[in-house]
mmCIF file of the N, C-alpha and C atoms, coordinates in Angstrom:
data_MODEL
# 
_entry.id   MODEL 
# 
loop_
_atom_site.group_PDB 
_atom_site.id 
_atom_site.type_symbol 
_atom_site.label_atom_id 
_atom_site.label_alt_id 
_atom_site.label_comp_id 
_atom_site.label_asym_id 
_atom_site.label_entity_id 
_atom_site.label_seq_id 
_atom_site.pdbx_PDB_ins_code 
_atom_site.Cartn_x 
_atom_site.Cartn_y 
_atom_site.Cartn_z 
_atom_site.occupancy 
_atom_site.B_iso_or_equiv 
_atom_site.pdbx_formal_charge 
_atom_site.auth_seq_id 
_atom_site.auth_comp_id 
_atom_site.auth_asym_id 
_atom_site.auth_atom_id 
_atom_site.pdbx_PDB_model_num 
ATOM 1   N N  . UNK A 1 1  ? 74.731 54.129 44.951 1.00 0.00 ? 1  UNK A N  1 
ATOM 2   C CA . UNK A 1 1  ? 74.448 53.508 46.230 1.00 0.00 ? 1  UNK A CA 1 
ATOM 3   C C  . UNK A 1 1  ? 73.188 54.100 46.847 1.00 0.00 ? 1  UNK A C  1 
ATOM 4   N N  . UNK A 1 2  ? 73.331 55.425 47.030 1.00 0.00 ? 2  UNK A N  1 
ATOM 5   C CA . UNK A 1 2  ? 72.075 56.179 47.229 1.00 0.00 ? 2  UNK A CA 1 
ATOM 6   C C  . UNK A 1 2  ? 70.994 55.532 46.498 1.00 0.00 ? 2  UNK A C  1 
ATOM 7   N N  . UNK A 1 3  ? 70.856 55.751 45.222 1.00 0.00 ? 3  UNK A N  1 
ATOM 8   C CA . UNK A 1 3  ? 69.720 55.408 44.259 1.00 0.00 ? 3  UNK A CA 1 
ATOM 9   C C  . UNK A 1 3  ? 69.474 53.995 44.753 1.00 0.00 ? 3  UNK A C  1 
ATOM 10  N N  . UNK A 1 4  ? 69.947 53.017 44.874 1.00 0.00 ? 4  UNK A N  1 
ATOM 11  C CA . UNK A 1 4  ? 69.561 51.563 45.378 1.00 0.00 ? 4  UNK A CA 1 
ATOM 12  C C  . UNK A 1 4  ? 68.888 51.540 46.918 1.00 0.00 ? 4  UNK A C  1 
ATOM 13  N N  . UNK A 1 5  ? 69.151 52.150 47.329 1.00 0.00 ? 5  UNK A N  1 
ATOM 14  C CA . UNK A 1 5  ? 68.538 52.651 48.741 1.00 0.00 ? 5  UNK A CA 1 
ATOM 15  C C  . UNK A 1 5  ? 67.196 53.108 48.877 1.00 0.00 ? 5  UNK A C  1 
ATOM 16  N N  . UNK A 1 6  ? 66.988 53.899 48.058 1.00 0.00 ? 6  UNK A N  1 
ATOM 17  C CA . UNK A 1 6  ? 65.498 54.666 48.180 1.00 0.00 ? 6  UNK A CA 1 
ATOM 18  C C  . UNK A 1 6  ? 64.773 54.276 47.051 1.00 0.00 ? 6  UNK A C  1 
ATOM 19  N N  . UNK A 1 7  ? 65.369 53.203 45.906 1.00 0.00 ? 7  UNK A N  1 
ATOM 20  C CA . UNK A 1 7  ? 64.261 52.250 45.082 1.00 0.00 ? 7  UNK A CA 1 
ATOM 21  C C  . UNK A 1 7  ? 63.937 51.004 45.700 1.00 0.00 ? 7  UNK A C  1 
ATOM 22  N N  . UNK A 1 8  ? 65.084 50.640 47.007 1.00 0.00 ? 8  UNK A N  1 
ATOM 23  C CA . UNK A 1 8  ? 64.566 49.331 47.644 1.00 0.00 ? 8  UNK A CA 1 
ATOM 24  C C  . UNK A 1 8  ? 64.038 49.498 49.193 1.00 0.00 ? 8  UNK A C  1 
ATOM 25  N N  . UNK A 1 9  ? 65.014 50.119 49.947 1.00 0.00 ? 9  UNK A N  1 
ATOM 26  C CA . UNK A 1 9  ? 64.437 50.030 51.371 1.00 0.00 ? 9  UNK A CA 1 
ATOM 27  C C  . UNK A 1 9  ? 63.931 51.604 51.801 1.00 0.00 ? 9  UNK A C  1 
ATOM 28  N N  . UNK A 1 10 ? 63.823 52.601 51.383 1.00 0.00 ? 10 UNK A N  1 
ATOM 29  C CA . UNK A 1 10 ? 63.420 53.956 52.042 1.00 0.00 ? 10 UNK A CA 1 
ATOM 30  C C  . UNK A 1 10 ? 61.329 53.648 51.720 1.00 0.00 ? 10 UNK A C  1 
ATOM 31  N N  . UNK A 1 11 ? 60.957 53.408 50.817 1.00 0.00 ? 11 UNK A N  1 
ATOM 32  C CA . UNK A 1 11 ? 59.599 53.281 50.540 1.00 0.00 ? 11 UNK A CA 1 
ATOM 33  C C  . UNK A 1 11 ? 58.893 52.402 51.160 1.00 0.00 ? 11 UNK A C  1 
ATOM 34  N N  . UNK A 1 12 ? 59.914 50.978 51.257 1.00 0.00 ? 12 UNK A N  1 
ATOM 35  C CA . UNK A 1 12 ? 59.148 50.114 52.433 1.00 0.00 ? 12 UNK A CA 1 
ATOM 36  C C  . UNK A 1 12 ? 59.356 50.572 53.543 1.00 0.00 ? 12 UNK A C  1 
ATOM 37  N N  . UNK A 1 13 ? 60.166 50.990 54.192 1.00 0.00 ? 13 UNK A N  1 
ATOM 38  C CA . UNK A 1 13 ? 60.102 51.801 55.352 1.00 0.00 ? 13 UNK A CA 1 
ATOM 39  C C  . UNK A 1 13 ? 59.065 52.383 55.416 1.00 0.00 ? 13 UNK A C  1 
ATOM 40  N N  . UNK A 1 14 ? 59.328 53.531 54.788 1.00 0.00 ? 14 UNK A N  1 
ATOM 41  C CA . UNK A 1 14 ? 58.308 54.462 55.506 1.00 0.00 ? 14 UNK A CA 1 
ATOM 42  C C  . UNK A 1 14 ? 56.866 53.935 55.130 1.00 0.00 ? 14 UNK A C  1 
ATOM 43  N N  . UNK A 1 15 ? 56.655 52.790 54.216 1.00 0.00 ? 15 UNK A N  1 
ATOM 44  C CA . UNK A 1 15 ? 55.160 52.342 54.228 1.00 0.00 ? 15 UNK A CA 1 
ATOM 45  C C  . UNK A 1 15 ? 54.840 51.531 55.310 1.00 0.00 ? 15 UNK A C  1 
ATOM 46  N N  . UNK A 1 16 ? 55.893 50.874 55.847 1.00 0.00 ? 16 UNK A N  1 
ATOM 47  C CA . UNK A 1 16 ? 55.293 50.334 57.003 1.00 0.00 ? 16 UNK A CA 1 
ATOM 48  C C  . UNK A 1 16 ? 54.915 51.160 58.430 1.00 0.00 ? 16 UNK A C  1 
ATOM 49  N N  . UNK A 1 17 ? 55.984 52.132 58.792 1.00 0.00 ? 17 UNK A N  1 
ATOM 50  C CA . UNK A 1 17 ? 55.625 52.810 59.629 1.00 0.00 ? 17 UNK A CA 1 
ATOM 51  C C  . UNK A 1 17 ? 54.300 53.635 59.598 1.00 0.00 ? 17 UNK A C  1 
ATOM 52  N N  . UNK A 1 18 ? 53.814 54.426 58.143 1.00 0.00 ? 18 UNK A N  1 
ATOM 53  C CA . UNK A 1 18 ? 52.628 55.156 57.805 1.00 0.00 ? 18 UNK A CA 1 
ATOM 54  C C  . UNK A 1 18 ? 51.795 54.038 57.661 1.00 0.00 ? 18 UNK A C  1 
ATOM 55  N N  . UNK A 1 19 ? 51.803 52.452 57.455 1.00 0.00 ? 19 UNK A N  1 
ATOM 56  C CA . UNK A 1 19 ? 50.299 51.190 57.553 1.00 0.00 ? 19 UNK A CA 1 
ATOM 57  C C  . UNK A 1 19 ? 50.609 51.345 59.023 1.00 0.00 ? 19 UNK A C  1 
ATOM 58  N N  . UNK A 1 20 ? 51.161 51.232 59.608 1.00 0.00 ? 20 UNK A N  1 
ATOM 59  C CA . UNK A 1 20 ? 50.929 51.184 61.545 1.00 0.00 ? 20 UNK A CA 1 
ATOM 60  C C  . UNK A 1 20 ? 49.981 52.369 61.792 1.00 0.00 ? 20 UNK A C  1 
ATOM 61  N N  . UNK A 1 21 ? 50.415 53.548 61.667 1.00 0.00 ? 21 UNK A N  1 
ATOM 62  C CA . UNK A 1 21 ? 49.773 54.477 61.924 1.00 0.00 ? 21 UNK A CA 1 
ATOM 63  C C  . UNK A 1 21 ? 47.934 54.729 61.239 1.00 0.00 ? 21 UNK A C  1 
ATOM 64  N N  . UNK A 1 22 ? 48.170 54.249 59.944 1.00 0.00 ? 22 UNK A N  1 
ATOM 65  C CA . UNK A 1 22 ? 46.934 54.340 59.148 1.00 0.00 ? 22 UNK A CA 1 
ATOM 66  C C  . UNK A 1 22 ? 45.996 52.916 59.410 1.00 0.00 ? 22 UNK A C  1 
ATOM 67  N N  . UNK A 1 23 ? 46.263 51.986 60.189 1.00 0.00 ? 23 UNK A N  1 
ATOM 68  C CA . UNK A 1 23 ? 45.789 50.675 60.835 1.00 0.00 ? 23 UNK A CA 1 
ATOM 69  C C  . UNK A 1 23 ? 44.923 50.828 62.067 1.00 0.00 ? 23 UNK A C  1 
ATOM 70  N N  . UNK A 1 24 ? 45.768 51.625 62.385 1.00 0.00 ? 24 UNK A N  1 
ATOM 71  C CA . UNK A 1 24 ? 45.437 51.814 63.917 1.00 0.00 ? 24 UNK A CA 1 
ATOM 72  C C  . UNK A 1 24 ? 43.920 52.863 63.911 1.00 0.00 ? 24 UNK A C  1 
ATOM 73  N N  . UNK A 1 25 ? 44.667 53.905 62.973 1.00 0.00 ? 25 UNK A N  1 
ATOM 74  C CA . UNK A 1 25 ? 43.714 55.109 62.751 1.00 0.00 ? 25 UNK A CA 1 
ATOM 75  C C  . UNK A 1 25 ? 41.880 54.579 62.378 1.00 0.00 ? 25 UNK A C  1 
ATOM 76  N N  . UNK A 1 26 ? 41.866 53.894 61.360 1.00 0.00 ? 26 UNK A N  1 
ATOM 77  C CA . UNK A 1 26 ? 41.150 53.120 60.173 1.00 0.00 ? 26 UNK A CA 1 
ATOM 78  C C  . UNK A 1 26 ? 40.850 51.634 61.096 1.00 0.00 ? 26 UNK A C  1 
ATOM 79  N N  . UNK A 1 27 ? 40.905 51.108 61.607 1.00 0.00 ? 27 UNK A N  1 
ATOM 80  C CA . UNK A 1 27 ? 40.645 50.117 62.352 1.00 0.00 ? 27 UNK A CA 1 
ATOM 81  C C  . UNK A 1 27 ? 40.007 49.404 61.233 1.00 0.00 ? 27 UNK A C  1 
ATOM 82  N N  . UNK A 1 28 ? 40.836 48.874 60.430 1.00 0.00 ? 28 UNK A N  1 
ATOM 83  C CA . UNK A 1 28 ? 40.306 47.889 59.140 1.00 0.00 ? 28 UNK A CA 1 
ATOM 84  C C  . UNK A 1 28 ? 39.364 46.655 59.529 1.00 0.00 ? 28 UNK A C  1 
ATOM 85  N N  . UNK A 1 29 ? 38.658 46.114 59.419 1.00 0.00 ? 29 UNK A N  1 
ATOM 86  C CA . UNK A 1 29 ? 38.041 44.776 59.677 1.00 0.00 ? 29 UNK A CA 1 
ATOM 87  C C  . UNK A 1 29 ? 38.665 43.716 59.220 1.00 0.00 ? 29 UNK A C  1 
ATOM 88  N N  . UNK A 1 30 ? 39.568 43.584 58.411 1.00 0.00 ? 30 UNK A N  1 
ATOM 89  C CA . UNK A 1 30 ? 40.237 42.096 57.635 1.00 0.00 ? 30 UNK A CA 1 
ATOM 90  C C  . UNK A 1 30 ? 41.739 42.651 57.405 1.00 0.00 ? 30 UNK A C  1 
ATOM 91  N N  . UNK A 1 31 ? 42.221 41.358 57.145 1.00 0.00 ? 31 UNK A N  1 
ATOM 92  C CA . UNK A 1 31 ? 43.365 41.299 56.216 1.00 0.00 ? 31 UNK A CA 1 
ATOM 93  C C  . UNK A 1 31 ? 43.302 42.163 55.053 1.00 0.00 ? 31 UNK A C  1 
ATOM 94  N N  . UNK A 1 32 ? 42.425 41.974 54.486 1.00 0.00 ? 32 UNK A N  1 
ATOM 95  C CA . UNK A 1 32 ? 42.532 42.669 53.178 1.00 0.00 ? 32 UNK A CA 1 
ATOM 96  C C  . UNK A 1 32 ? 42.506 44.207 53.114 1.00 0.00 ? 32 UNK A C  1 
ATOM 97  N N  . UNK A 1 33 ? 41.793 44.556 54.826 1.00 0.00 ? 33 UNK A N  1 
ATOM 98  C CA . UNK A 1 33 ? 42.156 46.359 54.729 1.00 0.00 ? 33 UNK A CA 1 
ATOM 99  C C  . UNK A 1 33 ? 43.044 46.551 54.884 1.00 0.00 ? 33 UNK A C  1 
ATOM 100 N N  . UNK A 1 34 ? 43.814 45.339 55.498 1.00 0.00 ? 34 UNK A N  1 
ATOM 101 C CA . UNK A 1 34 ? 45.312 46.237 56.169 1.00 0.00 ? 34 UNK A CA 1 
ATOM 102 C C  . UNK A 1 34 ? 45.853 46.042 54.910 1.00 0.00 ? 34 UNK A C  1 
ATOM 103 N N  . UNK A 1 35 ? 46.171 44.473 54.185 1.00 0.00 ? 35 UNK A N  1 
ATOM 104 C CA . UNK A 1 35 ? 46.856 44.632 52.591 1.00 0.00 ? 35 UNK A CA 1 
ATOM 105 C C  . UNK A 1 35 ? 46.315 46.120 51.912 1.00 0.00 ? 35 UNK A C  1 
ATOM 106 N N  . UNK A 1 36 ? 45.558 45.984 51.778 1.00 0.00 ? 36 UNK A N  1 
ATOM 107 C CA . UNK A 1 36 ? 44.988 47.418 50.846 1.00 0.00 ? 36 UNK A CA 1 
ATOM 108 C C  . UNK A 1 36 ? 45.577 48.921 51.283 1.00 0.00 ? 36 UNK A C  1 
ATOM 109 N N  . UNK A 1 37 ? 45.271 49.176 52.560 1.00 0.00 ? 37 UNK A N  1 
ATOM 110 C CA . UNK A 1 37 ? 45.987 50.534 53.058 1.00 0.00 ? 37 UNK A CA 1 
ATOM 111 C C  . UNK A 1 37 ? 47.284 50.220 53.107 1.00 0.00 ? 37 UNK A C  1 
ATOM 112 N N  . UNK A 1 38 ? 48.159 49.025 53.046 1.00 0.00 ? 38 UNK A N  1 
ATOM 113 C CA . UNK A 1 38 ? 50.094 48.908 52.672 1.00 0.00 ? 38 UNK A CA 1 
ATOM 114 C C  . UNK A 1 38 ? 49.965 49.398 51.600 1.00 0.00 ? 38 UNK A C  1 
ATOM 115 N N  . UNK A 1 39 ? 49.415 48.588 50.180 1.00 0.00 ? 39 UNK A N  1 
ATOM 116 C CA . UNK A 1 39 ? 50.117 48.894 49.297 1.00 0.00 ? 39 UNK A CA 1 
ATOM 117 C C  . UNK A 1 39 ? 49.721 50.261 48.872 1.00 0.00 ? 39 UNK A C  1 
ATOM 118 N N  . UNK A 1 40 ? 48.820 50.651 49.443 1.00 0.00 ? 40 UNK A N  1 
ATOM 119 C CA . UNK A 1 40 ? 48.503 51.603 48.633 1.00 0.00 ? 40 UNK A CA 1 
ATOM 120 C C  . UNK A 1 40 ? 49.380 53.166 48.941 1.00 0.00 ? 40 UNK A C  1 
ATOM 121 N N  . UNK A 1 41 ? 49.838 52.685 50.516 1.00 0.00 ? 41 UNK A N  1 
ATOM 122 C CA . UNK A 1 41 ? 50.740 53.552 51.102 1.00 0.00 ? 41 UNK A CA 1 
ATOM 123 C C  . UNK A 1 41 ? 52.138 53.460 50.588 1.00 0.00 ? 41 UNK A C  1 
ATOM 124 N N  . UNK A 1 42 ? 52.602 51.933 50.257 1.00 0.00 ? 42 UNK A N  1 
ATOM 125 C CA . UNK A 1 42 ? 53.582 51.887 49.923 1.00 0.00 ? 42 UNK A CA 1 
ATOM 126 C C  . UNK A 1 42 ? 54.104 52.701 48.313 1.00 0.00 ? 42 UNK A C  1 
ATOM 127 N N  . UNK A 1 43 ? 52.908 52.721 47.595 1.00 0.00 ? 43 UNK A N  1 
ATOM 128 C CA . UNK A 1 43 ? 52.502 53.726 45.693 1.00 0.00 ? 43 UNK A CA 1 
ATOM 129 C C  . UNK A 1 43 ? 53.258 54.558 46.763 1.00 0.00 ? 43 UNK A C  1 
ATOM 130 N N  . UNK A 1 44 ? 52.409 55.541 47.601 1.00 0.00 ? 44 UNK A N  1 
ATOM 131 C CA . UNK A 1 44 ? 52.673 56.758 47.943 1.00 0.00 ? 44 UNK A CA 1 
ATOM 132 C C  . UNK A 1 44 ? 53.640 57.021 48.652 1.00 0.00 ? 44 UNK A C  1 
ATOM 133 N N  . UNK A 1 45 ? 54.538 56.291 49.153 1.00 0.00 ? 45 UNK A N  1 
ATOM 134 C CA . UNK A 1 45 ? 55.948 56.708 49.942 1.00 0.00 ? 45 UNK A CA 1 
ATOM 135 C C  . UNK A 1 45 ? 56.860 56.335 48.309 1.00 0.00 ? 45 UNK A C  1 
ATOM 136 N N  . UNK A 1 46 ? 56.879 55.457 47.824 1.00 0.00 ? 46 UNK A N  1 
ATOM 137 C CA . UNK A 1 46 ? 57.564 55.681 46.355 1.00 0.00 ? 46 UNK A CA 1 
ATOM 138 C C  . UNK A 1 46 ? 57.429 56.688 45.821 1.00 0.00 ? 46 UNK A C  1 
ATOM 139 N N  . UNK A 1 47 ? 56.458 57.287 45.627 1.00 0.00 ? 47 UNK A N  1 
ATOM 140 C CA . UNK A 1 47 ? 56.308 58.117 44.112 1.00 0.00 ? 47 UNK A CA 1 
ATOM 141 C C  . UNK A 1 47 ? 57.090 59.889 44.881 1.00 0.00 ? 47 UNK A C  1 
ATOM 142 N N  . UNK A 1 48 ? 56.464 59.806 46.269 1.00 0.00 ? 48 UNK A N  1 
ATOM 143 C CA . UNK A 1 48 ? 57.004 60.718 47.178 1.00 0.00 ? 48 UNK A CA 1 
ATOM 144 C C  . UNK A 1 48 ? 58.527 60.557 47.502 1.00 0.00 ? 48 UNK A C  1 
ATOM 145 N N  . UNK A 1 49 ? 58.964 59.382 47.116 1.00 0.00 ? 49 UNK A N  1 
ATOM 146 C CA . UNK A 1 49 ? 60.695 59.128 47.428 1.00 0.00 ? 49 UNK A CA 1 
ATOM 147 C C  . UNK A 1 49 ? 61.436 59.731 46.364 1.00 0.00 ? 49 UNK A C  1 
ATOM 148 N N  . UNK A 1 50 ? 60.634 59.446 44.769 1.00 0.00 ? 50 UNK A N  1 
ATOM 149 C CA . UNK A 1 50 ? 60.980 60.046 43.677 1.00 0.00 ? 50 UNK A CA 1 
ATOM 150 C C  . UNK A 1 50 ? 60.846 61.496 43.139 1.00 0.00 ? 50 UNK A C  1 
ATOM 151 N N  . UNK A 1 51 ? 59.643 61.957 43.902 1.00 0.00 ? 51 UNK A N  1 
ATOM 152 C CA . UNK A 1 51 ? 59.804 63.568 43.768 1.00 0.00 ? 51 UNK A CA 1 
ATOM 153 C C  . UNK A 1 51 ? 60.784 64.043 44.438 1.00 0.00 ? 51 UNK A C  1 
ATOM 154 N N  . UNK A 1 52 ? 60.984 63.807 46.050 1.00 0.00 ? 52 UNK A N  1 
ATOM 155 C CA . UNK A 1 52 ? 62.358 64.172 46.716 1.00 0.00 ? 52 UNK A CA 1 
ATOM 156 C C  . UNK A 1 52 ? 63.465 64.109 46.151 1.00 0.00 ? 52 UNK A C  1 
ATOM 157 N N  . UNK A 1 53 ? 64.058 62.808 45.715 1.00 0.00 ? 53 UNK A N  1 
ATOM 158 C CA . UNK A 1 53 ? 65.209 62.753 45.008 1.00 0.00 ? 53 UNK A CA 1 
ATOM 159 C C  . UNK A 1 53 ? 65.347 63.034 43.425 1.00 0.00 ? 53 UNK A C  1 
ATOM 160 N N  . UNK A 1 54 ? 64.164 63.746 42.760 1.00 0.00 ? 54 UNK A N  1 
ATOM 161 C CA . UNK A 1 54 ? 64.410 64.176 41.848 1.00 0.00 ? 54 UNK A CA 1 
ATOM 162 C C  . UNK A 1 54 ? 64.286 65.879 42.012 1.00 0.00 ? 54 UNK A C  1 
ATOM 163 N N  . UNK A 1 55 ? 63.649 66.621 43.516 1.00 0.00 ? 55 UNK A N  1 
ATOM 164 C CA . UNK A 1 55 ? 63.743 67.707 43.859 1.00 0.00 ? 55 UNK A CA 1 
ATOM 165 C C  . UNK A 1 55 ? 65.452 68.109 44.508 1.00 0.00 ? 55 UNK A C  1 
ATOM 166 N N  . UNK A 1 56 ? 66.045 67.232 45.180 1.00 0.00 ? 56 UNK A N  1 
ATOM 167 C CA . UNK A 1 56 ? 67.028 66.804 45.205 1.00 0.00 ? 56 UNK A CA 1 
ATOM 168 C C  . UNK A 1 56 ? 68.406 67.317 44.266 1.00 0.00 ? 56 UNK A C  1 
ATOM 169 N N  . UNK A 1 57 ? 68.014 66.425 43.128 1.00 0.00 ? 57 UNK A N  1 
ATOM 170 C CA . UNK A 1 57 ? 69.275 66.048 42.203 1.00 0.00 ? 57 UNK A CA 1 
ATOM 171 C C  . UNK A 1 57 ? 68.801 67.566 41.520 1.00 0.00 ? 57 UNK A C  1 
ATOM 172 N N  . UNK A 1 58 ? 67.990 68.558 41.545 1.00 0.00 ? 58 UNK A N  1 
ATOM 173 C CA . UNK A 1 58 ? 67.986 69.575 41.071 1.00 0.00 ? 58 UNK A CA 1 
ATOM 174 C C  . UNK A 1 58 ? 68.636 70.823 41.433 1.00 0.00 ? 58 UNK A C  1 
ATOM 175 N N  . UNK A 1 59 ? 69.010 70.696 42.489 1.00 0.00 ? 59 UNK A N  1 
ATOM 176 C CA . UNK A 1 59 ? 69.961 71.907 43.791 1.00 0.00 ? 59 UNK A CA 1 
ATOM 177 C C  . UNK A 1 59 ? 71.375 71.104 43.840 1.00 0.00 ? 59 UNK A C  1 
ATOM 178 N N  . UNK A 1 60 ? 71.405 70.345 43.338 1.00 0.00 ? 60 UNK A N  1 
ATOM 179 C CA . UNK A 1 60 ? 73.186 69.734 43.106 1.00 0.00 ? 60 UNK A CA 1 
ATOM 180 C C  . UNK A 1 60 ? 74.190 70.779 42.151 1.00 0.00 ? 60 UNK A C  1 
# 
Protein backbone atom coordinates (compact mmCIF):
# COMPACT_ATOMS: atom_id res chain seq x y z
CA UNK A 1 0.00 0.00 0.00
CA UNK A 2 2.82 2.19 1.01
CA UNK A 3 4.82 1.35 -2.19
CA UNK A 4 1.68 2.42 -4.44
CA UNK A 5 1.62 5.66 -2.70
CA UNK A 6 4.99 7.06 -3.24
CA UNK A 7 5.24 5.47 -7.03
CA UNK A 8 1.90 7.35 -7.71
CA UNK A 9 0.91 10.33 -5.58
CA UNK A 10 4.01 11.40 -3.10
CA UNK A 11 6.28 12.61 -6.37
CA UNK A 12 3.47 14.45 -7.95
CA UNK A 13 2.92 16.10 -4.91
CA UNK A 14 5.77 17.27 -3.98
CA UNK A 15 6.53 18.28 -7.78
CA UNK A 16 3.85 20.42 -7.82
CA UNK A 17 4.34 22.21 -4.71
CA UNK A 18 8.46 22.59 -5.57
CA UNK A 19 7.01 23.94 -9.73
CA UNK A 20 4.98 26.67 -7.55
CA UNK A 21 7.83 27.60 -5.72
CA UNK A 22 10.47 27.20 -8.66
CA UNK A 23 7.77 29.32 -11.07
CA UNK A 24 7.49 31.93 -9.05
CA UNK A 25 11.31 32.00 -8.25
CA UNK A 26 12.38 31.63 -12.23
CA UNK A 27 9.59 33.72 -13.60
CA UNK A 28 9.53 31.47 -16.81
CA UNK A 29 8.33 33.38 -19.98
CA UNK A 30 6.04 30.48 -21.57
CA UNK A 31 4.32 27.44 -21.05
CA UNK A 32 7.04 25.55 -21.96
CA UNK A 33 9.25 26.91 -18.89
CA UNK A 34 6.80 26.07 -16.57
CA UNK A 35 6.29 22.35 -18.48
CA UNK A 36 10.06 22.08 -18.37
CA UNK A 37 10.82 23.11 -14.64
CA UNK A 38 7.53 20.30 -13.68
CA UNK A 39 8.92 17.64 -15.23
CA UNK A 40 12.04 18.06 -14.54
CA UNK A 41 11.16 18.55 -10.81
CA UNK A 42 8.88 15.90 -10.94
CA UNK A 43 12.58 13.22 -12.21
CA UNK A 44 13.72 14.80 -8.97
CA UNK A 45 11.02 14.33 -6.28
CA UNK A 46 10.89 10.54 -7.75
CA UNK A 47 14.28 9.51 -7.78
CA UNK A 48 14.47 11.41 -4.18
CA UNK A 49 11.18 9.35 -3.13
CA UNK A 50 13.25 6.22 -4.06
CA UNK A 51 16.39 6.93 -2.22
CA UNK A 52 14.17 7.64 0.97
CA UNK A 53 12.28 4.56 0.77
CA UNK A 54 15.07 2.55 -0.13
CA UNK A 55 17.14 4.46 2.88
CA UNK A 56 14.10 3.49 4.68
CA UNK A 57 13.57 -0.24 4.02
CA UNK A 58 17.29 -0.41 5.24
CA UNK A 59 16.73 0.43 9.20
CA UNK A 60 13.66 -2.06 9.15
Amino acid sequence: MIEALLKLGLPVAIAALLTTVAVVWIEPASWGGMTLIFFVLLAASYILIKIFAWVAGAFR
